[in-house]
Every structure is written in C-alpha cells, then in structure tokens.
N, C-alpha and C positions, 0 to 999 in steps of 0.2 A: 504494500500500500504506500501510497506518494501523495505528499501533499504542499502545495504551494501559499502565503498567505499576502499575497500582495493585491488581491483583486476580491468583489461584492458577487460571485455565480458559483453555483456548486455542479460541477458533476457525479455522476455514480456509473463507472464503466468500468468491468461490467455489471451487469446484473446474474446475481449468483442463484444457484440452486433453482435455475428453470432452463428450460431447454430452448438453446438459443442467444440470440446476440442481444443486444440491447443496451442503450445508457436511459441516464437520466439526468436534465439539465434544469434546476432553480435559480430563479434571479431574485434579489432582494431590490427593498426600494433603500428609498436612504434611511429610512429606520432600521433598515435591517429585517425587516416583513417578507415575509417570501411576497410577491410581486407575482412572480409566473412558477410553474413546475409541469414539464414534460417529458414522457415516456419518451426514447426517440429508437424507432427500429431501422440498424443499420446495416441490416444485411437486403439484399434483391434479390427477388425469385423472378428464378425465369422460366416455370415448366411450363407456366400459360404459354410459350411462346415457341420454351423444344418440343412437344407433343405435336408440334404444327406439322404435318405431311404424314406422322405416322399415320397407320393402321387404325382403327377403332379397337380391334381383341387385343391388341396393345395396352390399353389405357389402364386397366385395374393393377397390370403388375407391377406399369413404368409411375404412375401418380402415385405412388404407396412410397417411392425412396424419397417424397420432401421431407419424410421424419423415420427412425427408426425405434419412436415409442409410442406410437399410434398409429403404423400404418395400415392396420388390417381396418381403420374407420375408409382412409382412404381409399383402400381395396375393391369395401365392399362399397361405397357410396357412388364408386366408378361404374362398379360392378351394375349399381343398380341403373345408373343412368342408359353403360351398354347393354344392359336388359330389353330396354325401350327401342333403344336402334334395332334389334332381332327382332321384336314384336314378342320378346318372352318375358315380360315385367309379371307374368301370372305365374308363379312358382312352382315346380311340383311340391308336395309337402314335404318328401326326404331335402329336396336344396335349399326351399327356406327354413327350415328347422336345423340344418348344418350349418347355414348363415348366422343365423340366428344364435347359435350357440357359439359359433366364431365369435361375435360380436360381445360377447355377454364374458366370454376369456376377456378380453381385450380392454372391456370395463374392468375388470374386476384386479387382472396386472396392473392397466395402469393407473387406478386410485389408489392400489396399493401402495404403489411405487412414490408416489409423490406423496402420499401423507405420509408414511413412513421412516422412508429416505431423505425428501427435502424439506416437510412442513412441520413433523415432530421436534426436532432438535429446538425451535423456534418457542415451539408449546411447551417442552419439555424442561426446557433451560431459559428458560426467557428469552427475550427479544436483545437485552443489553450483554447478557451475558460474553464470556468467554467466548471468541470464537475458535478457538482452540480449542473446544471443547463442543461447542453448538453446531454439529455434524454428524454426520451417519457415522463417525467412531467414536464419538464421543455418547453415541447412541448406543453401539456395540458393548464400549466399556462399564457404563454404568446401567442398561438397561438390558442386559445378552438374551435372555428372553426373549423380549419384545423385537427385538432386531433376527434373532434366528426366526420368528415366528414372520416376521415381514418378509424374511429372503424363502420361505417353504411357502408362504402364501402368492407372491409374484410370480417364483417357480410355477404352481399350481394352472394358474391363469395361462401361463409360457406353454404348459403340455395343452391345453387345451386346442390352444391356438396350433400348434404344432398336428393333432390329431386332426383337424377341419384344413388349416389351409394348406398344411403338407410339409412347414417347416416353422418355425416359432416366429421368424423374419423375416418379411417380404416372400411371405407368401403365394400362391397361385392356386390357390381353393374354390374360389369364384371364377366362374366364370361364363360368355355371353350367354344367358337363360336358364342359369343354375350352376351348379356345382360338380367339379370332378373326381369326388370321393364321398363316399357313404363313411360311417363311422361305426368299425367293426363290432364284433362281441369282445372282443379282446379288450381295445382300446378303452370303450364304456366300462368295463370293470377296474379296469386299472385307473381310470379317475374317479371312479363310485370309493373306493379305497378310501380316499381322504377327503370325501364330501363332508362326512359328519364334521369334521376338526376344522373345515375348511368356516364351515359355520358357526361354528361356536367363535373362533377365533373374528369371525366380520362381527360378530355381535359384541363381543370385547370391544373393535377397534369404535365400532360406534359407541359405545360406552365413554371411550375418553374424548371422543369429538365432544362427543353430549356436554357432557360433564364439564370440558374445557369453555364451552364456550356460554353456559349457564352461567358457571362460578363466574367469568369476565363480562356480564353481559353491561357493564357501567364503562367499561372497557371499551367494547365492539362497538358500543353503540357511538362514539367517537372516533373509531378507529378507523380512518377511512372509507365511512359511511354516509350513504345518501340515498333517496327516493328513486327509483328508475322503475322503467316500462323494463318485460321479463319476455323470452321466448323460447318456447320449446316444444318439442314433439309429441301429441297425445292420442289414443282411440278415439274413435267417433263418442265413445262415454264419458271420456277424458282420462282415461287409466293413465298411467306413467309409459312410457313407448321410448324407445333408442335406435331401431329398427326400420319400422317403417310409420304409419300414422299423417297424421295431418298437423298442420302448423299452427298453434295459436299463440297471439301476442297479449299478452296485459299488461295494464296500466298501473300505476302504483299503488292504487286502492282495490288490485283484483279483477277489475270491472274488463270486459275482455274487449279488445281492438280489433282482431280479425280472427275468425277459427277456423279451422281446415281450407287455406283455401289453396286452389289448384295449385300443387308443386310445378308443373311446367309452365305457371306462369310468375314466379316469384317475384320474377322484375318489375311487376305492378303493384309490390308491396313495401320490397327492398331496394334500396337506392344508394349507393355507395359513392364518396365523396373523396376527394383524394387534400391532403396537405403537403405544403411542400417541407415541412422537416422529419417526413417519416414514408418510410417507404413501403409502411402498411395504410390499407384506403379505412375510410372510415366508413359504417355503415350505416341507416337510418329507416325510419318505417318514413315510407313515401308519406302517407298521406297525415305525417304529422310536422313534417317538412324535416329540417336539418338540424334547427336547433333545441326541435323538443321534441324529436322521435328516435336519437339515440336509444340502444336498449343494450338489456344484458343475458348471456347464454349461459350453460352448464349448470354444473347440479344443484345452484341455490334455485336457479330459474324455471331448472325442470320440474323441481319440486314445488317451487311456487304456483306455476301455470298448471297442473294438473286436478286433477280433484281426488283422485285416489293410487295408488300401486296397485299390480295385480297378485301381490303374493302378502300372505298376513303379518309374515313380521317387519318386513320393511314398510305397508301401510300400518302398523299400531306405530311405529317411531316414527312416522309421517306425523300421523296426530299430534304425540306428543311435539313435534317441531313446530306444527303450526299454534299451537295452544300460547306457545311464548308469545303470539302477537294477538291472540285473541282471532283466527283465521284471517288474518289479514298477511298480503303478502310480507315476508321476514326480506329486510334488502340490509342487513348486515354483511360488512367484507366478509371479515371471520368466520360469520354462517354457513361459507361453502366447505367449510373442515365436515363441519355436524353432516349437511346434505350430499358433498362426497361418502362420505361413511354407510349413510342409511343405503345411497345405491348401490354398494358394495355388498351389504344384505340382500339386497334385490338380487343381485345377480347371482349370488351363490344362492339363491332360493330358485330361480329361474332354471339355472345350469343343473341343480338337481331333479329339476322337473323335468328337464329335456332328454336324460342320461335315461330317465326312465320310460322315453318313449317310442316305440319299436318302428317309428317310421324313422328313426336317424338309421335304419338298418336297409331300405327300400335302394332298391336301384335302378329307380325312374328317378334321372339326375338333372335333365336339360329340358327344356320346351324352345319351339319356334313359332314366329308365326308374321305377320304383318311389318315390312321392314319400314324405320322411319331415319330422316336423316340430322334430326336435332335433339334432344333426349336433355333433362336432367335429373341430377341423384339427389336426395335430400336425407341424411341422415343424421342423428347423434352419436358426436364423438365425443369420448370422453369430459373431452373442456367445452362442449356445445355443440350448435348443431353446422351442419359441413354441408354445402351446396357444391356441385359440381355439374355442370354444362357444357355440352358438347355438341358442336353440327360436323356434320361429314359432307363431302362431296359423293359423285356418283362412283371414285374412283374406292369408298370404302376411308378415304384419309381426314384425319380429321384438320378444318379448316378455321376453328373458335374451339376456345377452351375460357371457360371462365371459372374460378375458385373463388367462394367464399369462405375460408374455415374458420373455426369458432373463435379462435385469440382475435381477428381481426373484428368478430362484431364486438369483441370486450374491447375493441381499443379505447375508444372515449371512455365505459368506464375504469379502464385502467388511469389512464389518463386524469381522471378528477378524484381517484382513489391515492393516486401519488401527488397530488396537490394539498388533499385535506390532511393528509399527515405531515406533509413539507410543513404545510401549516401552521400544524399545531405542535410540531416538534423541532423543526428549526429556526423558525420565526425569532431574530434577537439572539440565535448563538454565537459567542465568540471563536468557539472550534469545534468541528466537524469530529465527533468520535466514531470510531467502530460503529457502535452499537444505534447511533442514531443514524448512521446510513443503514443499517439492519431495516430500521422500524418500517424506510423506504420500502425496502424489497421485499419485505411481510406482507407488504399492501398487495402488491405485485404477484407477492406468491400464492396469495390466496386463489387469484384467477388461476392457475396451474398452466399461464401461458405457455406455447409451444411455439416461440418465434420462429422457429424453420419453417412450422409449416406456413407461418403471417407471411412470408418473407423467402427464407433459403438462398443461401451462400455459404462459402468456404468459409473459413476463418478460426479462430477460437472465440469461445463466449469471453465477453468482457462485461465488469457491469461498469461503469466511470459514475460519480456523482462531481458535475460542478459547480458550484456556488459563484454567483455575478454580482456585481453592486449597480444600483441604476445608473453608472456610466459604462458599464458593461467591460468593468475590469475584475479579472478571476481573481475571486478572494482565498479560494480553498479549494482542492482538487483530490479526490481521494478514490484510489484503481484496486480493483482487487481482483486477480487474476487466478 
C-alpha cells in the first residue's frame, strides 16, 4: 500500500476481494466533505464484438470465458437465447431438469464462494480490523471448521456442475435445444451422498447471515443504504425463479412497475446509458426515464420482488426476512449476506429434489423446430439477472451481440453505495487508514460484483482509492494489490 499527502482526492485501486478490476475515486470540497465518490471500471470487454462472424452453436461455450466463477449462468443464458434460433426454446423435460440442476450447482458454489471466502472475514473480524488477519486464512486459522466446511460445500456445487455440463469449467452441457448428457445412476448417488450435510451446513451459513445482520441492523441501516426500484425473475405466481420465468420490476414501496413482460422485447423496458469515466453502461427502466429508474438485481432483489420460494425452508427464512421490514421491501446493503444465504437453502433444497427425479435419467435430450434469426436469453445469475441477444444472418453467423449482466445493472447502485459510506466515513479525515478504505469495498462487496463479466480485460485486479481537494490536487492515494 502507497500513499501520497500532498493533494484533496482519494483513490482505492484496486478493489479487493471481488472479481475483477476496479478503483475508486473521492473528491473533497474545501471542508474536507466528500464532494463526489465513484466506482470506476477499468477494464473493456470486447466479446460483444469477437463473437461477431462466429457461428451461432458457438455462443454458449465461447460467452461463458468472460468469467471463470459464473460461467455456467453464461452458458446457459446463451444456451437459452440459441434455443430460440432452433425453434427448441420448449425443452424436453430430461434437458431442462439437467439445466436446471446445472444452474442451481452454480448458485449454490458461487454464494458459497463469496460469503465464505471474500465476505466473512469482513463479518467475522470486522471491517477495521487487521488485514493481516481479515482473509480467507485468517478465516482458516481461527475459524478451520467453518473454512473446511466452505471448501466441501463449493466442492459440492463444482461436482454438480461437473456431472451436467461435462467439466466443473467452461463447460459444454447445453446445448442448441437441450442438453448432451443425461445424468446417470451412478452420478445421482454419488451427490445424494452428501445432500443431507450439504443442508444442514446452508442452514448454518444462513444462520450467521441472519444473525449478523439482525444484531447490526443500526448499523446497515447506514451502511451504504438507500431506497431503490428491485428486479428479478418470478413464476407466473410469483415463486422465487433463477431459470426461466418472467421479469418483474418494483418500486420501493413493493408496489410492482412491470411483471412478466415479453423477454424478447426487453429493450422496451431497459435502456442502458453509457458515462464516460466507466467502461460499464449504466442501466435504467425506460419508462421511469434515467434518473429515477435506476434499479437493483440479485439476491436482496430477488427476494424482495417475489412473493414466495418454492421449497419450505428457504420460504419460512423468507418470512422471517421480510418480517424485519414489516413486508415491505428490505433495501439494506448488508441485507444481501442474509438473502444470499437463504438462496443457498433454496438451492440445496431444489438440487435434492431434482436428484430424486427419474427424468434426469430420460434420453430425449434435444428438440427442433421453427428456425429464427434474432433470439434473447434472460436469466439469473448469481449476482442478478443476465440478458443476452443475438441476431444471425442467413449464413448461421452471428451479426449483434448484446450483454447485459447483473454487476452492470448494480452499477449506479454500487455507485451511490460507495458514496454514502465515503460519506459518512471519510468526510473531514486527516489520513486515509486501512480499514476505512475497507469500509469502501464492504459496500462494494456486498453487490458480489463480477467486473469481468461488467467489462473483461487482461490485467491484474487492482483496487486504488484516491482522495482530491476541490482544486483537484491528490491529497492521499492508497493501492492494495
């Protein structure tokens, strides 16, 4: 770490313990007030642009390398779009129930992964703490339990993944109108194995979201917290959905903006806005225009937008989450530990429903039917929900690629989540420590951004934080590599 004190602008580059590049740039005014605080993403992606000539049966396996910790959302949201181009978007039941349980691994690794590995140490040890200690070995050393029990439960997820799409990484499970492998007798037993422990252990990890974010709730409620419009995927009844389902938006008080409406028409809902100091677009519900249709995705929003789970013990913790706001949507940062967690329940409740279902055994794998030449995917990834659009020529290749994934519709409120902390924690400091550049990248982490997939580029992750004075001389400059 490095630090300069001759200038009034703070940076934070990189930004730690998330996946991907990133700084962060505060200016003070002449009190010493934070003035401005922004996110800035400095990597470019450019797969919108190399998938241009490919192939269409292409796209699920090549879209999947923007990330290597969610790419089976990729996969299958590709999957689903070139569904549409074949005219096979109607699944047989053995290839969306292989999907299906693909997807539901892929949940279940990676909120393991990030509550665990990058967002415990945080909870665990506080936010000021040691960073010599506030890490996944510092989580090892004083917590070995809880840390063996996160590396057999990410495992867990990994073999899942591994049995549906054919390898644990960048897979090829899916594909145009279904799927290329059933899921044997063999395999189903050898994950039935450690179902039970797999559950017990997700009702634990909800346990300390719970808990954690109860006991701090005077806390959260300052912590980078603010009112927002929520978005996410539900059944026609409004069950909880990751999958497939229809799209509903609401508003801060619940009250709903738009529900199921046609996924091949999104762009009459969503409208994405570019700035020039970030090379992620910002996104917005059209028809509340740009500056009050901002909204937010993943598991605090899925939880918020739905009305119920479809499995009972992730809808009883459901309840109990909504109960803290009286049914009112919950838009605490920190709330996405709690509602990470519960879907992490979902899912091993889900995955043992599906293990015990004899059509992952069927080997009616593919359907065709009615070819089209423009298609989009709409599903939930992990950190939200993932748009993917694709038109082909007559030649089969594709000519427009468009990606919206979930970090990018959090940008804005990442963006005012790293401001109300700059706020109210750097506002009038003489010196930038550790641990209040931590408080930053708390805010940050709670979205579980995945900037490669916002973005994508080479590089190493950097986080910078730097501090400016209103004549825009750096006061303090502080790198953590």
């Amino acid at each position: 770490m490095v630090a300069t004190k001759n200038t009034n602008h703070i940076v934070i580059e990189p930004v730690t313990r998330v996946e991907g590049h990133g700084k962060v740039t505060i200016h003070l005014d002449e009190d010493r007030k934070v003035d401005q605080a922004r996110l800035h993403i400095v990597e470019f992606r450019g797969f919108e642009r190399f998938i241009q000539d490919r192939p269409y049966w292409e796209l699920p396996v090549i879209v999947q390398r923007l990330c290597g910790i969610c790419p089976v959302s990729h996969h299958l949201c590709a999957a689903k779009a070139v569904d549409r181009l074949v005219g096979g978007e109607n699944l047989t039941p053995t290839a969306l129930k292989m999907r299906q349980l693909m997807h539901f691994g892929q949940f279940f690794q990676s909120h393991v992964l990030h509550f665990f590995h990058l967002c415990s140490p945080d909870l665990l040890f506080g936010f000021d703490s040691d960073p010599l200690q506030r890490n996944v070995v510092g989580i090892s050393t004083k917590y070995p339990e809880l840390a063996k029990q996160a590396v057999l439960m990410r495992k867990f997820g990994q073999e899942i993944i591994k049995h549906t799409a054919g390898k644990k990484i960048h897979g090829t499970g899916a594909i145009p109108g279904g799927i290329n492998k059933n899921l044997t007798i063999q395999e189903r037993d050898e994950l039935l194995t450690d179902i039970e422990q797999m559950l017990q252990w997700a009702r634990d990890a909800v346990k300390i979201a719970k808990d954690y974010t109860v006991e701090n709730l005077e806390l959260a409620k300052d912590f980078g917290s603010f009112e927002s419009h929520h978005v996410g995927l539900v059944t026609p009844d409004g069950t909880h959905e990751i999958y497939d389902g229809g799209l509903r938006a609401i508003d801060t008080d619940g009250q709903i903006i738009f529900d199921h409406m046609d996924n091949q028409k999104y762009l009459d809902y969503i409208v994405e806005e570019v700035k020039p100091w970030s090379y992620m677009k910002f996104p917005f519900i059209k028809s509340l225009g740009a500056e009050n249709g901002w909204y937010r995705v993943g598991p605090l929003s899925r939880v918020n937008a739905c009305d119920q789970f479809g499995t009972p013990e992730a809808e009883a913790e459901r309840k109990e989450f909504a109960a803290v706001t009286d049914g009112r949507p919950n838009h605490l940062t920190l709330a996405y530990h709690w509602t990470r967690m519960i879907e992490t329940l979902n899912a091993v409740e889900r995955i043992k429903e599906l293990l015990h279902d004899p059509d992952l055994q069927g080997d009616d794998l593919m359907v065709k039917g009615e070819r089209r030449q423009e298609a989009v995917g709409i599903i939930e990834a992990p950190r939200g929900t993932l748009f993917h659009h694709y038109r082909i020529n007559e030649n089969d290749q594709v000519v427009m690629a468009n990606l919206i994934v979930s970090t990018t519709s959090n940008n804005t409120p990442m963006n005012m989540a790293v401001t109300r902390v700059a706020e109210k924690y750097l506002s009038g400091v003489e010196e930038i420590t550790e641990g209040l550049l931590n408080h930053v990248e708390v805010a940050i982490r709670a979205y579980d951004p995945c900037l490669s997939c916002a973005t994508h580029a080479l590089g190493q992750m950097p986080l910078t934080i730097d501090l400016y004075d209103c004549q825009g001389n750096l006061l303090d400059s502080k790198s953590k590599h």
